[in-house]
LUMMARNU-168889 format. One line per field, with one value per residue (C-alpha): x, z, y. Coordinates in Angstrom, 2 decimals. Last residue first. Layout:
residues N
xx <- [X / ...] .
zz <- [Z / ...] .
yy <- [Y / ...] .
***
This chain:
residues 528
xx <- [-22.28 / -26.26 / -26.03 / -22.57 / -24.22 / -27.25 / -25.21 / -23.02 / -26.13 / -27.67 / -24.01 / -23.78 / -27.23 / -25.84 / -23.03 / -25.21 / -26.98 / -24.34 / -22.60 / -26.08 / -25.91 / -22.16 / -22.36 / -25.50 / -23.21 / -20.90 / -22.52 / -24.85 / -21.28 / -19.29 / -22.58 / -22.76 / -19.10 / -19.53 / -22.56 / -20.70 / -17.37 / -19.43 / -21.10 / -17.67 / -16.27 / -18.69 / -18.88 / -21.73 / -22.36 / -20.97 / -24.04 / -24.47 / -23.64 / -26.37 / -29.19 / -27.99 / -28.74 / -31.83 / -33.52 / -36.53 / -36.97 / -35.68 / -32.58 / -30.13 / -30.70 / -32.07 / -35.30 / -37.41 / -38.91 / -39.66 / -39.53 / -36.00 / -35.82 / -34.90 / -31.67 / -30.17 / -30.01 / -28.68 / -26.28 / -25.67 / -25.22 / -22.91 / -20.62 / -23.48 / -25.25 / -21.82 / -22.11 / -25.65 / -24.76 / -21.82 / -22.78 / -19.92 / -17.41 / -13.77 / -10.54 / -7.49 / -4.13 / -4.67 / -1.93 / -2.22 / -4.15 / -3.64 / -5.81 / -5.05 / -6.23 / -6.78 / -7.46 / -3.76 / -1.90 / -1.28 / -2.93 / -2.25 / -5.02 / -3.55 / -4.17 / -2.14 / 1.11 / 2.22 / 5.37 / 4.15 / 6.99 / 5.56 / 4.89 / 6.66 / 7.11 / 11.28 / 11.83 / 10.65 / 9.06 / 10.87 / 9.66 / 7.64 / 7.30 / 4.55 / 5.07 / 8.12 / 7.56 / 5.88 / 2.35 / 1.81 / 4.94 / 4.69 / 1.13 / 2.37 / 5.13 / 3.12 / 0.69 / 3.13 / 1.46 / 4.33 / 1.83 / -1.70 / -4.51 / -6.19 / -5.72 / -8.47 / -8.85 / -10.51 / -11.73 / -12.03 / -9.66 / -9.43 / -7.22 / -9.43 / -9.41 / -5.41 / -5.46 / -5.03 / -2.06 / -0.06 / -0.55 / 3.36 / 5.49 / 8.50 / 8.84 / 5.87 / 3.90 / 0.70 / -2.50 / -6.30 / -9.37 / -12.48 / -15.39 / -19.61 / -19.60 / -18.30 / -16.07 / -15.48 / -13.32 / -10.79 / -10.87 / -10.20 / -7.50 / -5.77 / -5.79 / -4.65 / -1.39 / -0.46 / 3.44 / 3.65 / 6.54 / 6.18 / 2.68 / 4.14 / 0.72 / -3.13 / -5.40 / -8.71 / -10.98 / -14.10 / -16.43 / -17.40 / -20.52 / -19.68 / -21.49 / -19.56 / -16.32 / -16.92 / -17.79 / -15.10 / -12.77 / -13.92 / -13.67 / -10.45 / -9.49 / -10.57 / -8.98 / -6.10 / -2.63 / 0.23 / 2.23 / 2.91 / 0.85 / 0.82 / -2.70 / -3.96 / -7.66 / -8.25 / -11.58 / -12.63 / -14.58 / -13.80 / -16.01 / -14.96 / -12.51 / -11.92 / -14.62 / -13.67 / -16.90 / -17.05 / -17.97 / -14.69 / -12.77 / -9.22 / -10.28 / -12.46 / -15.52 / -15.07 / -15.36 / -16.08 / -18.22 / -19.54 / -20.66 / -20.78 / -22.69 / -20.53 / -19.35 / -19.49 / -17.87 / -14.15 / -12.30 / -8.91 / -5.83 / -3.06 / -2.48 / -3.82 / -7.25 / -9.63 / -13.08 / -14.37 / -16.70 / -15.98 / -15.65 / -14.44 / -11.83 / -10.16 / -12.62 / -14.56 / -16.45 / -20.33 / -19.90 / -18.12 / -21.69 / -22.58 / -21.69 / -18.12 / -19.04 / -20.69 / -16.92 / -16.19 / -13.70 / -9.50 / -7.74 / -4.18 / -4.36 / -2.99 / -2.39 / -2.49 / -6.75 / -7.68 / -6.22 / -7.46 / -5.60 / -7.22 / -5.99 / -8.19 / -6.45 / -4.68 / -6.62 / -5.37 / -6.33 / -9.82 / -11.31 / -12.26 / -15.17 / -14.86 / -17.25 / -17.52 / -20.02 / -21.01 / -24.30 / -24.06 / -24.27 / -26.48 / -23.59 / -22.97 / -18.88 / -16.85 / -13.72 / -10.74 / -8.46 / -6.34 / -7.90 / -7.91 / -10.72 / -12.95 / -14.31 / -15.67 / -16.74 / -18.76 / -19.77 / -21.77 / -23.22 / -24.42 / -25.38 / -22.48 / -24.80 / -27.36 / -24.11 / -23.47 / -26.93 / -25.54 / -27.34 / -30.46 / -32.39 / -35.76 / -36.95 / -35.39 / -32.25 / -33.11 / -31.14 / -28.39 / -28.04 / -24.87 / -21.98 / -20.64 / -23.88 / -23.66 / -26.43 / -26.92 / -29.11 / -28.07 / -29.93 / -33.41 / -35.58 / -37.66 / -36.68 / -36.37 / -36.37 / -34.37 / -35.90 / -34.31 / -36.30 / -32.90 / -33.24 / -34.88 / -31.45 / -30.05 / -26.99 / -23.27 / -20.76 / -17.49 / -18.98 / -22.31 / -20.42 / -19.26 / -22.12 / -24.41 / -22.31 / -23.01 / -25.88 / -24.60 / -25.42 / -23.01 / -23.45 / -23.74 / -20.46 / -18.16 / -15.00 / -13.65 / -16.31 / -15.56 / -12.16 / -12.26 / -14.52 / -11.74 / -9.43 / -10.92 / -12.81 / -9.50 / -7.79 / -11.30 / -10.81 / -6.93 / -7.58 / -5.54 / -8.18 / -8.22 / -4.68 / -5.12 / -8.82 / -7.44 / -9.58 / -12.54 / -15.00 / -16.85 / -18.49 / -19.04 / -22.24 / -22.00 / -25.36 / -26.81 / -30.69 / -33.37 / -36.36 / -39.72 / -40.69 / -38.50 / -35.28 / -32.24 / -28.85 / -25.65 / -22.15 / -19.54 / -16.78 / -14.38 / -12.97 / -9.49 / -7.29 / -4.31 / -2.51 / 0.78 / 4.69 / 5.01 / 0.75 / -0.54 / -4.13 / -5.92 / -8.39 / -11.55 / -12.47 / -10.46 / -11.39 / -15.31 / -17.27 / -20.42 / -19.77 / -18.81 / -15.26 / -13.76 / -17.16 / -16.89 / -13.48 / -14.42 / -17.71 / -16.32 / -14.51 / -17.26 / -19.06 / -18.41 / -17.94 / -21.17 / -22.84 / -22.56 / -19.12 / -18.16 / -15.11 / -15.66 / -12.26 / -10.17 / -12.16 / -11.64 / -7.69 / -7.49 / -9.44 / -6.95 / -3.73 / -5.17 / -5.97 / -2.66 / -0.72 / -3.48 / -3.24 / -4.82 / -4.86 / -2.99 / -3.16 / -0.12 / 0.09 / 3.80 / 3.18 / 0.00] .
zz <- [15.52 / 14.26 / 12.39 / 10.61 / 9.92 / 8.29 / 5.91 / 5.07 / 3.74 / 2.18 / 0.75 / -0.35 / -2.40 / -4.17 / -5.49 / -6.16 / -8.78 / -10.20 / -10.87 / -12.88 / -14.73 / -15.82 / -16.87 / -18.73 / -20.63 / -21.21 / -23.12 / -25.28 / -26.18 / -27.02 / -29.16 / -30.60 / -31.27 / -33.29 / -35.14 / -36.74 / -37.43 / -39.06 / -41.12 / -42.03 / -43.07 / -45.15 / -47.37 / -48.17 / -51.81 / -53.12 / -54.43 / -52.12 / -49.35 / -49.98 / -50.50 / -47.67 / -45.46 / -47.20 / -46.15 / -48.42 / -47.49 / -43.75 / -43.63 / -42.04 / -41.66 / -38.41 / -39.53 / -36.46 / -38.20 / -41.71 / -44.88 / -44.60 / -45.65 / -41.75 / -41.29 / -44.53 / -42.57 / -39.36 / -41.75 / -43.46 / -40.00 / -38.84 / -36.90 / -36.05 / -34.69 / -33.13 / -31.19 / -30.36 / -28.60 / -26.75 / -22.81 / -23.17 / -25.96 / -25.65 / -26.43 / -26.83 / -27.68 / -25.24 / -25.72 / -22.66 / -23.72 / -24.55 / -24.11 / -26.44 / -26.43 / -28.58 / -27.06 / -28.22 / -29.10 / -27.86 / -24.16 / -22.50 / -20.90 / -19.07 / -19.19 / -17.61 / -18.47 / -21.54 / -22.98 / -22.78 / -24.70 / -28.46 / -30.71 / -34.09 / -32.79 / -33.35 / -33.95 / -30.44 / -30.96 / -29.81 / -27.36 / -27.72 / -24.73 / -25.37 / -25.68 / -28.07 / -30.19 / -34.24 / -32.63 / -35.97 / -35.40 / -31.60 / -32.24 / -34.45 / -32.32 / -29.55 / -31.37 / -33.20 / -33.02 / -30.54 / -27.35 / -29.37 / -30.24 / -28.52 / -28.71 / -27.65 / -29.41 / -27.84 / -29.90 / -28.49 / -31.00 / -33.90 / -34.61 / -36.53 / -39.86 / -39.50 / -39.76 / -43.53 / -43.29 / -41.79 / -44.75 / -45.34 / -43.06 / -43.94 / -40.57 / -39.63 / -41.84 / -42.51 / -43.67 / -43.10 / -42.65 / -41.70 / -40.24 / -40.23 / -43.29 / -41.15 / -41.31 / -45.27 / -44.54 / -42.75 / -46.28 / -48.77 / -46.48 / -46.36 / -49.78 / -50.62 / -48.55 / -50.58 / -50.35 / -47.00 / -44.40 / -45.48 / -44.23 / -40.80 / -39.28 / -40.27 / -39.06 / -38.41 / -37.26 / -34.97 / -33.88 / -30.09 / -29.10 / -26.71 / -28.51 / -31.57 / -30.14 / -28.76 / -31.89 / -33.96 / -31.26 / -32.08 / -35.62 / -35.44 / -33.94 / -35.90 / -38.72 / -37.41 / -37.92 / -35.54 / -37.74 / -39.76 / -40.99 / -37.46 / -35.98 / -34.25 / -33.63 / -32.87 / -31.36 / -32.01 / -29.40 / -26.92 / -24.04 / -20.95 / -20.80 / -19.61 / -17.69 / -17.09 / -16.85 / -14.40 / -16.33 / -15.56 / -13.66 / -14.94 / -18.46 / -17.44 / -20.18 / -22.28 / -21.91 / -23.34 / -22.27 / -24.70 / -24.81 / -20.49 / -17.44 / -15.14 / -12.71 / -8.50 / -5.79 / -6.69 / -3.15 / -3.94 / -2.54 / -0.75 / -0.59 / -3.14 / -2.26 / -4.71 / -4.64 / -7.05 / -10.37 / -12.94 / -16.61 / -17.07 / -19.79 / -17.94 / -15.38 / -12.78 / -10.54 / -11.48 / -12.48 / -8.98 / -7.88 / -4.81 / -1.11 / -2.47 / -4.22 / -0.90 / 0.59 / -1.75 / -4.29 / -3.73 / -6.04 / -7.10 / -9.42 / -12.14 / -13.94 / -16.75 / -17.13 / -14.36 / -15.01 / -12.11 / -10.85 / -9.31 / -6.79 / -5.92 / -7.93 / -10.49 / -12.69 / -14.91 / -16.47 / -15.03 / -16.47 / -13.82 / -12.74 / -9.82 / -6.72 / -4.47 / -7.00 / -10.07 / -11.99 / -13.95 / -12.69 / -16.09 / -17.73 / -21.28 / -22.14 / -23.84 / -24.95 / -23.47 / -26.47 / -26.12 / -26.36 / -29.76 / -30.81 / -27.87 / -29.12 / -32.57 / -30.04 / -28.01 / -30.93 / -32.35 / -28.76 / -28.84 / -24.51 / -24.22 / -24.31 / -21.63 / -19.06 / -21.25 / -20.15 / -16.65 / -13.42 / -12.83 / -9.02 / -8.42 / -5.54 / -1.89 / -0.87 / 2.83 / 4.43 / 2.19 / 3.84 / 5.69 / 3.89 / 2.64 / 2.89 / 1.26 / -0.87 / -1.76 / -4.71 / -4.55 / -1.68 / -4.52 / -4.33 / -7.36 / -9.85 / -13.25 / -12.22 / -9.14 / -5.50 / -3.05 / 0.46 / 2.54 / 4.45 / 0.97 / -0.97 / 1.28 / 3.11 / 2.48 / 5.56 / 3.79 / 4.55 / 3.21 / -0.49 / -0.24 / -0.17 / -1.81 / -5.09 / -7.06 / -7.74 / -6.43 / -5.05 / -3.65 / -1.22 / -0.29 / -2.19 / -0.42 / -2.62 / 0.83 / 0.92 / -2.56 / -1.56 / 1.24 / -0.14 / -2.60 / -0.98 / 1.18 / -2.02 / -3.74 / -0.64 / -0.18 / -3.69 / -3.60 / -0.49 / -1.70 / -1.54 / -5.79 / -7.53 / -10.28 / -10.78 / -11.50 / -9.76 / -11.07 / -9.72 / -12.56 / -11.55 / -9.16 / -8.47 / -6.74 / -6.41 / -8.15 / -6.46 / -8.97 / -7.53 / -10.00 / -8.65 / -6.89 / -9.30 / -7.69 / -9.98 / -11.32 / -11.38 / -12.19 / -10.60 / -12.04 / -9.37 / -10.96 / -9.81 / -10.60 / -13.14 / -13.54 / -12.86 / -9.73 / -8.29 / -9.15 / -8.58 / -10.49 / -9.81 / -10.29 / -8.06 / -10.01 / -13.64 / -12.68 / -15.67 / -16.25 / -19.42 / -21.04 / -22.69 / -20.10 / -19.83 / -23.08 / -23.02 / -19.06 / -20.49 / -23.32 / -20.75 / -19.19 / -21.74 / -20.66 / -21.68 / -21.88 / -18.84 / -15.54 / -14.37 / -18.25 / -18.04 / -15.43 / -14.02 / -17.29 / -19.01 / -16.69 / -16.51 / -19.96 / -20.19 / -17.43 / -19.50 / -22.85 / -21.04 / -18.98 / -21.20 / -21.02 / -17.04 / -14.45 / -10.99 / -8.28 / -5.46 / -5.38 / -4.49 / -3.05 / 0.59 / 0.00] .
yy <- [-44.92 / -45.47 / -42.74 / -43.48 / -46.85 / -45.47 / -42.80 / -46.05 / -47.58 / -44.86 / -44.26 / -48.51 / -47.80 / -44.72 / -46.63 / -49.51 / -47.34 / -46.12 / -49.14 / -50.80 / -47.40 / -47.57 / -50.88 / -50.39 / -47.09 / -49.51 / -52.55 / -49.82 / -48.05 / -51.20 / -52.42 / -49.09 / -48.56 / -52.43 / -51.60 / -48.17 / -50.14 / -53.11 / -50.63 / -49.06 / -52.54 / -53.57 / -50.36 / -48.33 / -47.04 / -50.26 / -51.94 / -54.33 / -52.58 / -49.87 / -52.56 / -54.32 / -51.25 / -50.10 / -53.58 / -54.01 / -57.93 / -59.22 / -61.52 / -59.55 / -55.95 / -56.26 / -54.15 / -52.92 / -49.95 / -52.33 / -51.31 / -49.65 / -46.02 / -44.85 / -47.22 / -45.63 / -41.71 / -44.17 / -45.10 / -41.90 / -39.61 / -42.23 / -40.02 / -38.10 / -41.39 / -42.06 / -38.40 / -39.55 / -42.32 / -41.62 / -42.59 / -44.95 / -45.72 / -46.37 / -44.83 / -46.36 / -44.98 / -42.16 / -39.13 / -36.71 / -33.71 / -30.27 / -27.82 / -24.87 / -21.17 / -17.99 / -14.80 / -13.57 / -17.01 / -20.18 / -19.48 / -22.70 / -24.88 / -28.12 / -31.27 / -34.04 / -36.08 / -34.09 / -35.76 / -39.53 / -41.37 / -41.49 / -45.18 / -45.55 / -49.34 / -50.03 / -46.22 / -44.53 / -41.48 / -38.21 / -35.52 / -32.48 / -29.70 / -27.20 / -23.57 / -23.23 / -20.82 / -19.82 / -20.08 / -22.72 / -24.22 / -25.25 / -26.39 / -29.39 / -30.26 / -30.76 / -32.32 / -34.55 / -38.21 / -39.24 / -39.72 / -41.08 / -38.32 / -35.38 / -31.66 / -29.29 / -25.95 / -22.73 / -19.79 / -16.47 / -15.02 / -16.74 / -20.02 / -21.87 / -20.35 / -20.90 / -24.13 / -24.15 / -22.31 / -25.63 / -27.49 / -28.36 / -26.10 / -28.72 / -30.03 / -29.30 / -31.50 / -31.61 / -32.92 / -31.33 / -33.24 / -31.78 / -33.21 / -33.20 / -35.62 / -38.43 / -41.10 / -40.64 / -38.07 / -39.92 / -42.67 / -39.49 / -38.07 / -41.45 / -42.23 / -38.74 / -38.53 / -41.54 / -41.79 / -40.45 / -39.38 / -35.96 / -36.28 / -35.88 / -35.11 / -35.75 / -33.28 / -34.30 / -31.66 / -32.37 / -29.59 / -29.81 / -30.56 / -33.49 / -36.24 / -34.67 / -34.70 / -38.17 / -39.53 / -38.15 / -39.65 / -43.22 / -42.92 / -41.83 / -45.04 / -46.75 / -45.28 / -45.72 / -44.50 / -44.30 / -46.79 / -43.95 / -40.78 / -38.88 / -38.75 / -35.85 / -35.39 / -31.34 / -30.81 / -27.85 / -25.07 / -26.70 / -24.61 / -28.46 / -31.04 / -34.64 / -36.10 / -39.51 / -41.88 / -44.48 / -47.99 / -50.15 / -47.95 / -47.88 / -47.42 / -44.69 / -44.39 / -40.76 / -37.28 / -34.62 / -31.51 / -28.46 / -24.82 / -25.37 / -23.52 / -22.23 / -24.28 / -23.05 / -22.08 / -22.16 / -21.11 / -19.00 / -20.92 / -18.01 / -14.58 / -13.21 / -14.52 / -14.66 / -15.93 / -18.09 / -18.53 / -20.71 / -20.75 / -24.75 / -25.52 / -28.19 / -29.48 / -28.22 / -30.89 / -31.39 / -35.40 / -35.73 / -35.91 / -33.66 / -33.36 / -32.82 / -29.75 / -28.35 / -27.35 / -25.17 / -26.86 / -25.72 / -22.71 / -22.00 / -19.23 / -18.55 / -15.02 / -13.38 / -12.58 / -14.81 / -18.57 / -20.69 / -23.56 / -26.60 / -29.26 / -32.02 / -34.70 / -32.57 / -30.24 / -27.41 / -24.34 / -24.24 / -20.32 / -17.61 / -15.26 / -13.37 / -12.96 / -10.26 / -8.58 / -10.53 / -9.94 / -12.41 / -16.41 / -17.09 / -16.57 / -14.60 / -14.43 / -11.69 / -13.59 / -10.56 / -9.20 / -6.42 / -3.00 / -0.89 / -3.23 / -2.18 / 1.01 / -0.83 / -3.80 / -0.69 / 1.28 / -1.65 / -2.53 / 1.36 / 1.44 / 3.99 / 7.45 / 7.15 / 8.08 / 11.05 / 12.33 / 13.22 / 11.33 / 12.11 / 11.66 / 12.54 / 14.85 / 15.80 / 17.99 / 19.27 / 16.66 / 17.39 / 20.96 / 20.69 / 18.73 / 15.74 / 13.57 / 10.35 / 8.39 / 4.76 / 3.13 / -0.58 / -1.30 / -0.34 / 2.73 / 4.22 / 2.02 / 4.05 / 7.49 / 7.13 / 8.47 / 10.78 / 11.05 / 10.90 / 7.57 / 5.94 / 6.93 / 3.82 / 5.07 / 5.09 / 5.53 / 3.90 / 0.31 / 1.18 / 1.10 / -2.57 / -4.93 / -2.71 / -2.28 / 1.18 / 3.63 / 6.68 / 10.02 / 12.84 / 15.12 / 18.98 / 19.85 / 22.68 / 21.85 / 20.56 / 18.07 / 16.88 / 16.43 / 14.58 / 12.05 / 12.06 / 11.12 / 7.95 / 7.07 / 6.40 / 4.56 / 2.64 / 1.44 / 0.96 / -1.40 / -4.55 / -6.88 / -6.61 / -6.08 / -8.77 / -7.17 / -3.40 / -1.46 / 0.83 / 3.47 / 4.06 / 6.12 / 9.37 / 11.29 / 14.91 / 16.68 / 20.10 / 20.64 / 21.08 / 23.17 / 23.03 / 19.93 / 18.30 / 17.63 / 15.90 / 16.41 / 14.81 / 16.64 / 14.13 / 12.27 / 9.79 / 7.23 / 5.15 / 2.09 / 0.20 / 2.31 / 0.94 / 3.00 / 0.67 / 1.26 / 4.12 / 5.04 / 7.63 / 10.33 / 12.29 / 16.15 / 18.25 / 16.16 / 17.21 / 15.83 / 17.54 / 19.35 / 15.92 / 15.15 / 13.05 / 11.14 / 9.86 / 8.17 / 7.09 / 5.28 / 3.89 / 2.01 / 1.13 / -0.31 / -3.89 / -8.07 / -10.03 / -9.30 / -7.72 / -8.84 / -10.24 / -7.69 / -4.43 / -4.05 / -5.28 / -2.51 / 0.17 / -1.21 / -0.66 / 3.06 / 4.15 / 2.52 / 4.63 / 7.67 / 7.96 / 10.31 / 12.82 / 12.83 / 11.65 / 13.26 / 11.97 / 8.57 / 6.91 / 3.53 / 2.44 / 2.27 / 0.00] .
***
């Protein structure tokens, strides 16, 4: 606190002020903010006192900033001038370190000084009657739009407030930044921040966070640069495991900067993978959450299987997340065609790209997905060159590679749990460790998207319940038997839905005793 400095701003600030306004506000009370279109157009209204506002410095940085403004209370034909002050903004790496109260502290004193009656405020109602705030009810001041509210405060500064009564209006420039079109024009000279729409907005105390990485029941939180290590609220492990935060997860949390914020709860999800634990025969393993593309990785060597793509396009989809194939060291490849022309016959809802990154082969046609805001999940075997692969399209080193081993073309493990990494500017990877197998569970309607022309054959056969065997009018033999669907890829399609069906009962039956052994153990601890 010895090092803030508390002055006026100056022109040379505006930029770094607007910034840390924006930074303050982001995705608190909706999808990103127009506060810092706010400040620009405040600094040029009428009403704007620059003698009263100020800045907080923290080490060269601005941390903090209170702009003031002269707002009035109209009672019939007598219209009182008031004080009103906002944004009132902190920088949100630098919250719990009492800039706000250090800002109001001074100026309070201020405003006082420059012989103001009081000021008026709409602003937080948790925080605000700490610093001697009241209710606008106790002093007979009413807004236009809501009458009275806790979040509609009022503080007397000097004598003769008690006599100010009527309807309270702040300056028109504060009706002036609700343009969404101006806002995102506004906001392009900022860095990039994803604007997000929760149902948990209107944040106070609370701050909203992203999972960057998961290990056992430890959790880190990226917020905006920096991670955080976070534990569950205590009521997560009441519930089922299947509402944890994973990878990817918005969440919301309160930060302590001096220690392990506490998550409280999961944001609601764009998408969710995950797959049947191999370990634990029918418990699902929730792997990551907001991909936005699913990037299956599969080096063109012994690596390679079709299968096995098949089986991550289906959990992609049944997760919501758009699969792309992209096929790696196709240097190494005679018939890079064959194999693009048999991936893409998996499923009309992918795309197939192949690469190489040793010769920069292909790489340009990923760039369409790396756009700000977008989030891409890597998955394939250890050695298949996603590391690598990312690496040269960010043009550095930010994920470790390491070599395959010649006698089985098979990787070493180099990533050993996920972890989200910001690859470029609002763009960001999860990577995965490799899995050579994959199973099915719970995936039924990502293999029905899969098979979108199976299940699409399925529908024109005579009969509802047609096995395809030995009934007449089957579309499905039809199709095989004249080449426009292969053997092979039915068999594929009956064969995920038989492992999938088997699974998913498994996983049922399991669940069910599980909560039949708590009852039980809830009895026993009661009887104890």
């Amino acid at each position: 606190m010895n090092n803030i400095i508390i002055r006026k701003e100056t022109k040379e600030d505006y930029h770094n002020t607007e910034h840390m306004t924006m930074r303050a506000f982001w995705n608190l009370h909706g999808p990103g903010c127009n506060e810092h279109l706010l400040v620009h157009k405040l600094r040029e209204s009428e009403d704007y006192l620059p003698d009263l506002s100020r800045v907080a410095e923290l080490d060269g940085r601005i941390v903090g900033a209170i702009f003031y403004s002269k707002a009035r209370v109209v009672d019939g034909n007598t219209e009182h001038e008031v004080l009103t002050f906002g944004p009132l903004a902190v920088e949100p790496t630098c919250f719990n370190m009492g800039i706000g109260s250090k800002l109001l502290k001074e100026t309070l004193a201020l405003a006082k000084d420059a012989d103001y009656k009081g000021i008026v405020i709409c602003g937080e109602p948790d925080y605000y009657p700490k610093h001697g705030f009241m209710t606008c009810d106790n002093y007979g001041i009413v807004h236009p739009a809501f009458g009275n509210s806790e979040a509609f405060m009022a503080y007397p500064l000097n004598e003769g407030f008690d006599k100010i009564h009527g309807t309270y209006f702040e300056a028109p420039v504060f009706e002036t930044c609700e343009d969404e079109v101006e806002i995102e024009e506004f906001t392009k000279d900022f860095p990039y921040y994803k604007p997000l729409k929760l149902s948990c907005q209107w944040l106070h105390v609370e701050k909203l966070g992203r999972i960057s990485e998961v290990q056992k029941n430890s959790f880190k939180i990226r917020f905006f640069e920096q991670e955080l290590p976070a534990k569950l609220k205590g009521s997560f492990y009441e519930d089922d495991s299947e509402n944890w935060p994973v990878v990817g997860d918005y969440v919301t949390f309160l930060y302590n900067p001096n220690g392990e914020c506490t998550i409280l709860s999961v944001c609601e999800r764009t998408s969710f993978l995950q797959r049947p634990d191999q370990a634990k025969t029918g418990v699902m393993q929730h792997m990551v959450a907001n991909v936005d593309y699913t990037f299956i990785v599969t080096s063109l060597n012994d690596d390679y299987s079709y299968n096995r793509i098949a089986r991550y396009v289906s959990v992609a989809l049944q997760g919501d997340s758009v699969p792309v194939v992209v096929l790696t060291k196709s240097d190494l490849c005679s018939n890079v065609g064959r194999y693009i022309r048999e991936v893409e016959s998996i499923s009309e809802k992918i795309s197939v790209h192949a690469v190489s990154a040793l010769l920069d082969i292909g790489l340009d046609e990923l760039d369409e997905y790396f756009t700000p805001g977008k989030t891409i999940c890597l998955m394939g075997s250890s050695g298949a060159g996603k590391s690598t692969l990312i690496n040269s399209i960010v043009g550095k080193e930010v994920m470790k590679t390491s070599e395959i081993r010649e006698d089985d073309s098979k990787g070493r493990h180099t990533t050993t749990h996920r972890q989200l990494i910001e690859a470029k500017k609002g763009v960001f990877i999860i990577d995965t460790p490799g899995m050579r197998e994959i199973g099915m569970a719970n995936t039924e309607d990502g293999i029905d998207n899969t098979f979108s022309d199976i299940v699409e054959l399925e529908s024109r056969c005579k009969f509802s319940n047609c096995r395809h065997d030995t009934e007449p009018g089957c579309a499905i033999k039809a199709a095989i038997e004249s080449g426009e669907l292969s053997r092979e890829r039915y068999e594929l399609y009956i064969n995920l839905g038989a492992e999938n069906t088997r699974n998913y009962a498994l996983k049922k039956d399991i669940a069910k005793w599980a909560k039949v052994m708590k009852k039980f153990k809830d009895k026993n601890n009661q009887w104890d």
